[in-house]
C-alpha positions, 0 to 999 in steps of 0.5 A: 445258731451260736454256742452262746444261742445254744446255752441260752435255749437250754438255760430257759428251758430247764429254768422253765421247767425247774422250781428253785423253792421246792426243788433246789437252787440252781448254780449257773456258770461263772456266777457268783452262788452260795451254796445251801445246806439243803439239795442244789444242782449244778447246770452246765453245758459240755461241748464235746465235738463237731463237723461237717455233715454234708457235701457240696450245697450252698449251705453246709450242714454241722453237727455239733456233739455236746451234754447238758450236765446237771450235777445234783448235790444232797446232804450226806448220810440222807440216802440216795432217795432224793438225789435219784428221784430230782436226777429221774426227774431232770433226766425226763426233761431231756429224754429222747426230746427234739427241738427247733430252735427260733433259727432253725437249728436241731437239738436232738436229745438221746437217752441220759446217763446218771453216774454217781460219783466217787468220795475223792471225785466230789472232794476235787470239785472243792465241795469237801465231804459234806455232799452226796454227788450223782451227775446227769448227763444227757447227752445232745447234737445240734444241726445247723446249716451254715 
């Protein structure tokens, strides 16, 4: 499986399991997005690292580090109800998940992590102080004979 196969499983899979008109917008990579008054995520995926996992053999097996991250944007001065109750909820669709991708290939999932950020680490991802910012990262390998 390619980093660009990788991306696509995972876009489908959460889009599959996320409702825009009730749950929020979501923002995609290197798209153009207007952001909304009201909740809206952010969907990524962090590759972090990889090797070589096995010796000798005609295929070679690679493991590949990497986090979905969905960044959960809310209103400020609402609370933190709601961005905790959506970042649970995203949290649960990774939880300790495994798939096997069309190729072959293993996404293991581990146990996400939600972080809330600092006033100054919101303003540096240009969204000013308007928003309430927590990041979910759930954290993955990838498998694959090569």
């Amino acid at each position: 499986m390619s980093f660009a196969t990788e991306r696509s499983f995972l876009a489908k899979y959460f889009q599959d399991n996320w409702n825009e008109s009730t749950q929020g917008k979501i923002a995609w990579d290197n798209i153009p997005f207007n952001m909304p008054k009201d909740l809206f995520i952010v969907f990524q995926i962090v590759n972090l690292s990889g090797g070589q996992r096995s010796l000798g053999g005609e295929k070679k097996l690679e493991r590949h580090y990497s986090e979905v991250q969905v960044d959960v944007y809310v209103p400020q001065n609402l609370g933190t109800h709601v961005a905790r109750t959506t970042s649970d909820y995203i949290a649960s669709l990774f939880r300790r998940k495994a798939f096997h991708t069309s190729d072959n290939d293993l996404l293991q999932f581990q146990t996400p992590i939600i972080r809330s950020l600092a006033p100054n680490e919101t303003r540096a991802a240009n969204i000013e102080d308007i928003k309430y910012r927590l990041m979910v990262r759930c954290p993955f390998y990838r498998d694959a004979y090569i």
